[in-house]
C-alpha positions in Angstrom: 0.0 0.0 0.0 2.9 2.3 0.4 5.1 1.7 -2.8 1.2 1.8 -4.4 0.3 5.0 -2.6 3.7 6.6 -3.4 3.3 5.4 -7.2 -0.2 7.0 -7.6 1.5 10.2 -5.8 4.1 10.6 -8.4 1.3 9.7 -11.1 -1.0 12.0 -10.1 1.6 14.7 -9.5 3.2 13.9 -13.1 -0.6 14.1 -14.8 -0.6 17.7 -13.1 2.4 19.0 -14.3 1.7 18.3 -18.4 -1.5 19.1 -18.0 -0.2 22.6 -16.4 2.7 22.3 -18.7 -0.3 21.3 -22.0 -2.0 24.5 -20.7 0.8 27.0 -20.7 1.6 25.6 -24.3 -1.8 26.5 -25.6 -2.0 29.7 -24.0 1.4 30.8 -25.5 0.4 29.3 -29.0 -2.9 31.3 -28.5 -1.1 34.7 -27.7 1.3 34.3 -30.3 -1.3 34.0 -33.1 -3.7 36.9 -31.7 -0.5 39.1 -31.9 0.5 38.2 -35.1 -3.2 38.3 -36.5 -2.7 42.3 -34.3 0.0 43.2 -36.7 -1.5 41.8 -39.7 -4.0 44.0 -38.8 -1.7 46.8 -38.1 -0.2 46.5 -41.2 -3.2 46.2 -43.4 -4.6 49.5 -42.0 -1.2 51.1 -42.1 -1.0 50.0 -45.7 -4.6 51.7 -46.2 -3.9 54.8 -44.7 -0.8 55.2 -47.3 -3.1 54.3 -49.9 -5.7 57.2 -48.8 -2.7 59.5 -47.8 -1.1 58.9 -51.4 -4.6 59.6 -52.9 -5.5 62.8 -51.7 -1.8 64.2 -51.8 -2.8 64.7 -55.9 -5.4 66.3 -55.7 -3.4 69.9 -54.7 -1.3 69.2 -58.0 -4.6 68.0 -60.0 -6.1 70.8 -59.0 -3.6 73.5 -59.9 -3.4 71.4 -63.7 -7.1 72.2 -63.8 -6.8 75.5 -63.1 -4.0 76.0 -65.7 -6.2 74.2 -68.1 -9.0 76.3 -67.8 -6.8 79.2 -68.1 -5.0 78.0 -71.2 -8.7 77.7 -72.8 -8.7 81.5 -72.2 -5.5 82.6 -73.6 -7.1 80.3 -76.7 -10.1 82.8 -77.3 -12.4 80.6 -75.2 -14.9 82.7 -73.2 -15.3 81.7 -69.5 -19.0 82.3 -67.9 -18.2 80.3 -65.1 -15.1 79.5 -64.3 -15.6 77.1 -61.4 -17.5 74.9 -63.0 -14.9 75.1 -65.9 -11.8 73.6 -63.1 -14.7 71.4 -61.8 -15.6 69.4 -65.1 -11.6 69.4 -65.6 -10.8 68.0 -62.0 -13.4 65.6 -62.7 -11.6 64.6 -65.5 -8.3 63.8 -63.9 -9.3 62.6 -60.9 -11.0 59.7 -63.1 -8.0 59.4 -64.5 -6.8 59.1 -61.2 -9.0 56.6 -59.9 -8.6 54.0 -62.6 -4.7 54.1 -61.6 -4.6 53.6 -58.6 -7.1 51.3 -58.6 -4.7 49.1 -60.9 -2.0 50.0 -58.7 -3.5 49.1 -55.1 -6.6 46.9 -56.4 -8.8 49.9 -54.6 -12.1 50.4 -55.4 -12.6 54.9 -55.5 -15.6 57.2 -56.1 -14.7 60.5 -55.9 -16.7 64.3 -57.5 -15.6 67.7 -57.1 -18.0 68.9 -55.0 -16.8 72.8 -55.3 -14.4 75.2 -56.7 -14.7 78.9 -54.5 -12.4 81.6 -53.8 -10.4 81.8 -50.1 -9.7 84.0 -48.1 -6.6 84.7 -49.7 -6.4 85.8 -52.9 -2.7 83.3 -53.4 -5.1 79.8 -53.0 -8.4 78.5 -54.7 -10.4 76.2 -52.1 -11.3 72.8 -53.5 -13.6 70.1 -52.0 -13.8 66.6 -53.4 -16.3 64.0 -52.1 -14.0 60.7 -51.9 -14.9 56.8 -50.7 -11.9 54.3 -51.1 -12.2 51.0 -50.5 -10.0 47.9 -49.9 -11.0 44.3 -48.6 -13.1 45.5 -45.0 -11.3 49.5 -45.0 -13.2 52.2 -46.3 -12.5 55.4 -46.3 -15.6 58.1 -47.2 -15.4 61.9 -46.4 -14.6 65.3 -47.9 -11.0 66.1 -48.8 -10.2 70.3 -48.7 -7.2 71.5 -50.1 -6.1 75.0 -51.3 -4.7 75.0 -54.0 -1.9 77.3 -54.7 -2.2 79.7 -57.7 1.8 81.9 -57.6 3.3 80.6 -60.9 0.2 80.8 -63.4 -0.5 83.1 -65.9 -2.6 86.3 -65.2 -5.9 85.5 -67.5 -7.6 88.7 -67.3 -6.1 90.6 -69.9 -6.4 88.2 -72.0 -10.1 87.5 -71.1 -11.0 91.3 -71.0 -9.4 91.8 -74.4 -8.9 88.9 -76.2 -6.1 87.8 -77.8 -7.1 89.0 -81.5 -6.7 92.5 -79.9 -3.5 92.4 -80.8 -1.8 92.2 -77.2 0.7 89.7 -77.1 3.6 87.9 -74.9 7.2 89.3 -74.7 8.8 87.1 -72.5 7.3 86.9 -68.9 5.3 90.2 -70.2 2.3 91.1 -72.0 2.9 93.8 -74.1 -0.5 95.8 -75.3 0.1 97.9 -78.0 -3.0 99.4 -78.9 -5.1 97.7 -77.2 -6.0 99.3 -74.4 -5.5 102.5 -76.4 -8.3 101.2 -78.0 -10.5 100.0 -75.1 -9.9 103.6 -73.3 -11.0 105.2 -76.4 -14.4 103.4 -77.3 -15.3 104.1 -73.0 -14.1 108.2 -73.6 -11.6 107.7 -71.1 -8.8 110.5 -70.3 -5.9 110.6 -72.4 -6.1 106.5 -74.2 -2.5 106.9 -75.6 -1.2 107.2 -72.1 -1.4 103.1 -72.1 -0.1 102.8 -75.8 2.4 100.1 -75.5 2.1 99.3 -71.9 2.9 96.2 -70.5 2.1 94.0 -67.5 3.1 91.0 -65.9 2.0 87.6 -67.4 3.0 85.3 -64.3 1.2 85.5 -61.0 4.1 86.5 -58.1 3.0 87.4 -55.1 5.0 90.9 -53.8 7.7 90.5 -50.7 7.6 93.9 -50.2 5.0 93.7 -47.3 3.5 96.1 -45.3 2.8 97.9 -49.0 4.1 101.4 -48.0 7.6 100.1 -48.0 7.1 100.5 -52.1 8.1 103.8 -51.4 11.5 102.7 -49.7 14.9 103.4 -52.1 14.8 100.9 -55.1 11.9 98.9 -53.8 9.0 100.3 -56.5 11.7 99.5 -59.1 12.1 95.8 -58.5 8.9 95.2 -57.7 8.3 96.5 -61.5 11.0 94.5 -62.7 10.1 90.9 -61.0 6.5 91.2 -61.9 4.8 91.5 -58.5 1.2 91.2 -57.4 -0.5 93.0 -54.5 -3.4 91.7 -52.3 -6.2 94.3 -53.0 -10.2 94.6 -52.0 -11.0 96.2 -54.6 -9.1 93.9 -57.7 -10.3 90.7 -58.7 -9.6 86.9 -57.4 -8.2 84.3 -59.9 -11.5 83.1 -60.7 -13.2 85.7 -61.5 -10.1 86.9 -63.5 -10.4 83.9 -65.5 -14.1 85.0 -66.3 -12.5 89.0 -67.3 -13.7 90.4 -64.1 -11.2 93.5 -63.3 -13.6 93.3 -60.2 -15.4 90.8 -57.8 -17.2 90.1 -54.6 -14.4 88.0 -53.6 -10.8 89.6 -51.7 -8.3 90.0 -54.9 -5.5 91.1 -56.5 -3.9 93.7 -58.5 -1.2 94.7 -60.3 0.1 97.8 -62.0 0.1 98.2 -65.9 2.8 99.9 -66.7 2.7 102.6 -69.1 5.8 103.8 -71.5 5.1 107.2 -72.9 6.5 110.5 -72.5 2.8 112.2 -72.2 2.2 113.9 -69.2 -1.4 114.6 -69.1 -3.4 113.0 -66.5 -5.3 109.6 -67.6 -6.5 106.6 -66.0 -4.5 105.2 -62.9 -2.5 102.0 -63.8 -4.1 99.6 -61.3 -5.6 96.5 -63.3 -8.7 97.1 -61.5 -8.9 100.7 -62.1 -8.1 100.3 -65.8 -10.5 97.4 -66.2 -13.2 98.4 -63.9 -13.3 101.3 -61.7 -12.0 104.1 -64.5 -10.7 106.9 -62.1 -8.0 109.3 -62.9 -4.2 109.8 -61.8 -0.9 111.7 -62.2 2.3 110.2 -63.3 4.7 109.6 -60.6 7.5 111.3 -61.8 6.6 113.1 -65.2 10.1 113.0 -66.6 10.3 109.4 -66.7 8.4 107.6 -69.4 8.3 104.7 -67.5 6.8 106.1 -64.3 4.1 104.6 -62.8 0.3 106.8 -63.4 -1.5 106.8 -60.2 -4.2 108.3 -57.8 -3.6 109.6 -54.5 -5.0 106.8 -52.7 -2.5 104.4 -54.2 0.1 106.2 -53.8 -0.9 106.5 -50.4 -1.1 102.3 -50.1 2.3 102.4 -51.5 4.0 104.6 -49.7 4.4 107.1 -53.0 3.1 109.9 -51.9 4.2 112.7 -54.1 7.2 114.0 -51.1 8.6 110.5 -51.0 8.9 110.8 -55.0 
């Protein structure tokens, strides 16, 4: 009975211990495989996110394309009525484009519409929203995607769409030279002294001006460069990019301007060289510095906003 007793002790005590020992086993098995099903997991979503992240990452430089599309339509004699919707049916476009590539790419399946093109609250950026579901295996990703989208670097449409091109204005290297055609649009409206603007040029590339607060135009060689590198000014009177695309020299929206410069040795007073002012508003100034055929033409309340009153020079 004792040997027996002892035997069934060391039985009994061995059954514990792999049972214990079968227990631990498939707990450890267990925890291994819910942590590598975790990162599987983990990685698919991470792999998703880059996906979506890629995705949306276009749409700044889509959007900017569209906007130079619609643009380019201008400066081919097209007439814009409504410019958003112009950038819209172009976005569109691209982003279908868009879709069907990365869906080949990622084997995604995307819907995505341009919901709205609007003006910001700078004049620098255009405000697109685009309505986007992606989907891949059990992730989906459905919401609306803003971005502003950056307009420095494209070409000024409004002359073009005020004028046209068959006016006869045309491009002189990062200029637009516009030989008698605004002559010829001051003269049909009987505005003061048309010839004034014979030959004048302006900018063709939007750059937005450094030179900020605006009064330090009137610093020592400031006005000058600011001529020469082409330089926009935030204005609330001048006209946002979208509008410009539509020949507004005016809008609802917070806009821009930029000076057309004359090159004539008149000195009579004629319409101030502000874009908006010459396309628009109509309202007289004085030449800067009447000796210099290249001076600027301009009412007192811009020389004011540039620091040119007629002390400074």
């Amino acid at each position: 009975m004792k040997i027996d007793s002892n035997g069934n002790l060391i039985l009994g005590t061995t059954v514990i211990l792999i049972t214990t020992l079968l227990l631990i086993a498939v707990f450890v098995f267990t925890t291994i495989n819910y942590i590598e099903n975790e990162n599987i997991d983990s990685q698919e979503n991470d792999n998703f996110k880059y996906i979506v992240d890629d995705y949306t990452n276009n749409l700044e430089v889509l959007g900017r394309e569209s906007i130079d599309d619609a643009c380019e339509k201008v400066y081919k004699t097209f007439k814009l009525f409504d410019s958003e919707d112009q950038i819209k049916k172009n976005l569109n476009k691209k982003l279908k484009a868009k879709n069907e590539e990365f869906e080949e790419k990622y084997d995604v399946e995307i819907h995505s519409d341009t919901i709205s093109v609007e003006s910001s609250e700078t004049p620098w950026k255009v405000l697109m929203k685009v309505r986007l579901n992606i989907k891949k295996n059990n992730d989906q990703y459905s919401g609306i995607v803003e971005k502003y989208v950056p307009i420095e670097g494209l070409r000024d449409p409004l002359p073009v769409a005020k004028l046209g091109i068959a006016s006869g204005i045309f491009i002189m290297g990062d200029k637009i030279n516009y030989k008698n055609a605004l002559t010829r649009y001051l003269k049909l409206r009987n505005l003061d002294s048309p010839f004034s603007y014979a030959f004048a040029t302006s900018p063709l590339i939007i750059k937005k001006c450094p030179y900020d607060p605006y009064v330090h135009h009137g610093d020592p060689g400031v006005l000058k460069d600011c001529l020469d590198k082409g330089y926009y000014h935030e204005s609330a009177d001048g006209s946002c990019y979208l509008c410009r695309l539509e020949g507004e020299g005016k809008c609802p929206h917070y806009g821009m301007e930029v000076f057309i410069q004359p090159h004539t040795p008149l000195t009579n007073d004629s319409i101030s060289c502000s874009d908006h002012v010459i396309f628009n508003d109509h309202y007289t100034g004085e030449k800067i510095d009447k000796l210099d055929i290249n001076s600027l033409i301009l009412d007192s309340s811009h020389r004011k906003k540039y620091g040119l009153e007629e002390d400074d020079g």
